[in-house]
C-alpha positions as CSV (number, residue, x, y, z in Angstrom):
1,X,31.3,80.5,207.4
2,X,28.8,78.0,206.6
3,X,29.0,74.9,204.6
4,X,26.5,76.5,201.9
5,X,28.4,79.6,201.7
6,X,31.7,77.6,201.3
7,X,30.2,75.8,197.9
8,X,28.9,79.0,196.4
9,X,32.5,80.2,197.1
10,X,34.3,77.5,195.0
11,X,31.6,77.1,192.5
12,X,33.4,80.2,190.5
13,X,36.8,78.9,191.3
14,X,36.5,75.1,190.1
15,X,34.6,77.3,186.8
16,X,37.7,79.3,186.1
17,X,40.5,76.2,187.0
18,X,38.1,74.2,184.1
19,X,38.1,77.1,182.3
20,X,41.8,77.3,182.4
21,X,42.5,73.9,181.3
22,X,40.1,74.3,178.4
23,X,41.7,77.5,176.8
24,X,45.3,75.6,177.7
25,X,44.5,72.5,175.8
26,X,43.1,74.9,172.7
27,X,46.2,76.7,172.7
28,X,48.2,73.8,172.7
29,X,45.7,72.2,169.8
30,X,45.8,75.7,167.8
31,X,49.6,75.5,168.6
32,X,50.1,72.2,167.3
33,X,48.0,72.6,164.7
34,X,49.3,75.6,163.9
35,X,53.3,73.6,163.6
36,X,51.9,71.1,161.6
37,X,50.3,73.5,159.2
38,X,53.6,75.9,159.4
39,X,55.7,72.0,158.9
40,X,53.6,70.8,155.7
41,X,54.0,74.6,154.6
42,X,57.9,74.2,155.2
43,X,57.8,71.0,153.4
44,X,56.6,71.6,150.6
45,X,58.4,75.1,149.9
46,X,61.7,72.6,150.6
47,X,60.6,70.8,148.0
48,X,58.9,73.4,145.0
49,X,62.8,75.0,144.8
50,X,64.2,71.6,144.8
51,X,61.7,70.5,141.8
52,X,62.9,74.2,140.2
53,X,66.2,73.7,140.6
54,X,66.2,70.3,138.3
55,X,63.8,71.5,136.1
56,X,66.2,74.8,135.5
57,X,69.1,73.0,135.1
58,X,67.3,70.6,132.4
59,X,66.1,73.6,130.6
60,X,70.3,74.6,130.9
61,X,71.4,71.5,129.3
62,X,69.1,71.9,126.3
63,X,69.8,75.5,126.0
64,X,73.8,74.5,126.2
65,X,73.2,71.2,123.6
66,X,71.4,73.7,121.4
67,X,73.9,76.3,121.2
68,X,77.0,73.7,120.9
69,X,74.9,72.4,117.8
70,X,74.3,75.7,116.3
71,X,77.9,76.6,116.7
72,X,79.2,73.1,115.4
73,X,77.0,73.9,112.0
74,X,78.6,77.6,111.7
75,X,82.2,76.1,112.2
76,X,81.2,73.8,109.1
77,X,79.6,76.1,107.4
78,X,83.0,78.7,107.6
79,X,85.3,76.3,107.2
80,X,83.4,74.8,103.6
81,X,83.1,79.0,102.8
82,X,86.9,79.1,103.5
83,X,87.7,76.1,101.8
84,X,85.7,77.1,98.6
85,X,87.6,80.7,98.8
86,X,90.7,78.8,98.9
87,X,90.1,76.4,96.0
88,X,88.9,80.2,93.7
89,X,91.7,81.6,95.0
90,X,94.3,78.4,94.0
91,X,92.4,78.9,90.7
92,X,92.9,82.3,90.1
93,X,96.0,82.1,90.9
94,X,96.5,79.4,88.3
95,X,95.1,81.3,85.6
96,X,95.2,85.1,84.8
97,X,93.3,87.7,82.6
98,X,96.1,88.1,79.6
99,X,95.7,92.0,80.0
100,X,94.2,94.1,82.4
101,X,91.4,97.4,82.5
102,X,90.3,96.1,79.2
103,X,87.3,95.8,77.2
104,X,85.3,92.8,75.7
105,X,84.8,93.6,72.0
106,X,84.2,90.9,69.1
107,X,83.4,87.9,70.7
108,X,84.3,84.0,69.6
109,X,82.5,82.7,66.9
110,X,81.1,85.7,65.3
111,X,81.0,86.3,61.6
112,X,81.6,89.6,59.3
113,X,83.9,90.9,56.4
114,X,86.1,90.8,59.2
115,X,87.4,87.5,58.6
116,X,87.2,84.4,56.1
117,X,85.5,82.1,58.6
118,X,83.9,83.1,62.1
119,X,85.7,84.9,64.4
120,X,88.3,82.2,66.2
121,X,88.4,83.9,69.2
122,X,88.0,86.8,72.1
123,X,89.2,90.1,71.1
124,X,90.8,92.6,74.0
125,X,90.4,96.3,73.3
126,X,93.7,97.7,74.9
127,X,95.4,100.4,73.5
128,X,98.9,100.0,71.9
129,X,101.4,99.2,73.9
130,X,99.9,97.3,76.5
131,X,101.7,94.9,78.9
132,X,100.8,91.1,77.8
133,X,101.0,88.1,80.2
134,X,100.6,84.5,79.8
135,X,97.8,83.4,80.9
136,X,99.1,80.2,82.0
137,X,102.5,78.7,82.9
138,X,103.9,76.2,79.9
139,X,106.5,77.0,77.2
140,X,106.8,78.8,74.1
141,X,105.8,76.4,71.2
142,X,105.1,80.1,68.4
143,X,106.6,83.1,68.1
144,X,106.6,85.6,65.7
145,X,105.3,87.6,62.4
146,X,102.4,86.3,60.0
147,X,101.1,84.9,62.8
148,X,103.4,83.0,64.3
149,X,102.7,80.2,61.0
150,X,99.2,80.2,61.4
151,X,98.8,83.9,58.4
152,X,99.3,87.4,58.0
153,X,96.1,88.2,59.7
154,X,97.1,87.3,63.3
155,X,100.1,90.2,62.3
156,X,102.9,89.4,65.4
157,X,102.0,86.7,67.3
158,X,102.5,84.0,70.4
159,X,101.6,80.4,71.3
160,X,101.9,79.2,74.6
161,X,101.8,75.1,75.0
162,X,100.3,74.2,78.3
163,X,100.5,71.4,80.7
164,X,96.7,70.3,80.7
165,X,96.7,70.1,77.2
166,X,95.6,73.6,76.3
167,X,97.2,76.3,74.4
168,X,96.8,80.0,74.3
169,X,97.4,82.3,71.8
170,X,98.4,85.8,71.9
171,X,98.2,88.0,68.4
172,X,98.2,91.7,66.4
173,X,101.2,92.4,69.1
174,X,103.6,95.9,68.3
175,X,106.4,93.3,70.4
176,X,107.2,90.2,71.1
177,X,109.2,89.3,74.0
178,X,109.4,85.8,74.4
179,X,111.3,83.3,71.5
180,X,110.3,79.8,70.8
181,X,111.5,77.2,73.5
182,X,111.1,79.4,76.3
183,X,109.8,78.6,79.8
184,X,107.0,80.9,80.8
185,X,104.6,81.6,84.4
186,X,101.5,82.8,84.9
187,X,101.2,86.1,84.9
188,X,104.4,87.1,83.1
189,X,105.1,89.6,80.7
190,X,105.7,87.8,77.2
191,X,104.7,90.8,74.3
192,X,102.9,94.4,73.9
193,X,100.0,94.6,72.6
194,X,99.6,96.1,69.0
195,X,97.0,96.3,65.7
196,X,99.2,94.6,63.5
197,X,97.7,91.8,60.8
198,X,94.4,92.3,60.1
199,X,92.6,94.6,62.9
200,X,90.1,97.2,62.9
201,X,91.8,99.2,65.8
202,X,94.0,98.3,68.7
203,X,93.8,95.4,70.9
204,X,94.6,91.6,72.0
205,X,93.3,88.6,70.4
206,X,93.2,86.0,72.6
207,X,92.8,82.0,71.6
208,X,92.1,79.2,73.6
209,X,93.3,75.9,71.4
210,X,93.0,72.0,71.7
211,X,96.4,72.0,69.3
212,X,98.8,75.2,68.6
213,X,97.6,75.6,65.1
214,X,94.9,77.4,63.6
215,X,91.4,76.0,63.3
216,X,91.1,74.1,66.9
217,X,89.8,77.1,68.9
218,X,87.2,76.8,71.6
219,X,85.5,79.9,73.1
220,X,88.2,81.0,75.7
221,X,85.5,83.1,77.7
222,X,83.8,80.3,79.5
223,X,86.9,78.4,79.9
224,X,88.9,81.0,81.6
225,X,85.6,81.5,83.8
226,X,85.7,77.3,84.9
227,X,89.1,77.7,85.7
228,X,88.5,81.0,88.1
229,X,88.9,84.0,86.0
230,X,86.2,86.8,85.3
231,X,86.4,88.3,82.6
């Protein structure tokens, strides 16, 4: 073969070994190019869950602060509600309604043919017969007809003396079951009621006094309301 021949022979060989190289070192670029891309891709999807993570478990903490706060004003506020309840209760207990399933009638202070001066205090309707109880603990300081001393138109009644000063007074009882000396607790039967004295009908008048006699009344509604009884 001749020398010229050989040259056109290799031409196309030495054209495809160049070739070669060529598309090797683009694969390798587009290869390495392609691992750095995939790398800074991989980098920073590492570090976007890391940046969640902490900015989740912020949010959690201040979620978790909130709720403990929340809860820590509830506790207070239940525990004020249950002291309050408590301190009614203690109250209540204390203190009494003098008869039960009654009805308000005349009312302290009013004025009428009723009575000589205005009326001196609050007026039970309860028919005869009806259980009485002390309002109060204390002792028996009254007891008896004409009003126990203080006139015939309290008919049969009671004064209980009271540690705090106060006294109550019970009258226009049908009985009287207490005497004059005695010890007596909240809630306890002491008389029936009646309509005896000067009464319109049957019921329970009811006193609250600064002294045990007649003429130191103060309106016993609002003070048996301050000390935790409706009535």
């Amino acid at each position: 073969m001749s020398q010229r021949n050989l040259s056109r022979l290799s031409r196309p060989s030495a054209l495809r070994a160049r070739a070669g190289v060529l598309a090797a070192g683009l694969g390798v670029t587009m290869v390495a190019g392609a691992g750095t891309a995939f790398a800074a891709t991989s980098g920073d999807a590492a570090a976007s869950p890391a940046g969640s993570s902490a900015s989740a478990s912020a949010s959690a903490v201040t979620s978790a602060a909130a709720v403990q706060k929340q809860a820590t004003v509830q506790a207070k506020a239940a525990d004020a509600a249950q002291s309050k309840s408590a301190a009614d209760a203690k109250k209540a207990a204390a203190w009494t309604d003098p008869v039960k399933k009654y009805t308000l009638s005349a009312k302290f202070g009013r004025g009428g043919s009723m009575w000589s001066h205005k009326h001196s205090g609050q007026d039970f309707a309860v028919p005869i017969g009806t259980a009485v109880h002390a309002a109060h603990k204390g002792v028996v300081v009254k007891a008896g007809p004409n009003g126990a001393g203080d006139g015939p138109a309290y008919g049969n009644a009671i004064v209980v003396k009271h540690k705090n000063g106060t006294y109550s007074q019970y009258a226009h009882l049908s009985k009287i079951d207490v005497r004059i000396g005695q010890a007596v607790t909240t809630g306890q039967k002491i008389a029936l009621s009646g309509n005896t004295g000067n009464s319109s009908g049957p019921h329970l008048h009811f006193e609250i006094r600064t002294t045990p006699n007649y003429g130191s009344a103060v309106d016993p509604v609002p003070f048996l309301r301050s000390v935790g009884v409706k009535v």
